[in-house]
C-alpha positions in Angstrom: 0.0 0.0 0.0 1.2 3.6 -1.2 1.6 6.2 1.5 0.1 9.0 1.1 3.2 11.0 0.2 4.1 8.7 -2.4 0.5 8.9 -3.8 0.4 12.7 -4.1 4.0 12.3 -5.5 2.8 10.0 -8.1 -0.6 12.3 -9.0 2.0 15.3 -8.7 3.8 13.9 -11.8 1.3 12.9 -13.6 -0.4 15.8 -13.7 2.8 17.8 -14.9 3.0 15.3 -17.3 -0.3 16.1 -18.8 0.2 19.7 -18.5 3.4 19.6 -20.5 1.5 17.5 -23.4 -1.6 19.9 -23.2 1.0 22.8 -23.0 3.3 21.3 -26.0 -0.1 21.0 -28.3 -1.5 24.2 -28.1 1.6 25.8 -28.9 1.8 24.0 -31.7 -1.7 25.3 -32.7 -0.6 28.6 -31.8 2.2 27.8 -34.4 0.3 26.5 -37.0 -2.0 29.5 -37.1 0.9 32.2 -36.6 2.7 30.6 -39.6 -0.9 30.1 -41.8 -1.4 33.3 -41.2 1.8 34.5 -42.4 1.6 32.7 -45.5 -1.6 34.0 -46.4 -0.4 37.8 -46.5 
């Protein structure tokens, strides 16, 4: 059985995980729509 550290340790990195891969795809969006938007003018 976890302790309680450990499981907030655990849900700790998973959440940065997730926030780094939410993070990482909407600056790409951002990206993609700077660099569309550029192309168009």
């Amino acid at each position: 059985m976890l302790s309680l550290q450990e499981k907030y340790i655990r849900i700790n990195y998973e959440y940065n995980n997730l926030k780094t891969v939410y993070l990482r795809k909407i600056r790409l969006q951002l990206k993609t729509q700077f660099l569309l938007k550029n192309e168009v003018f």
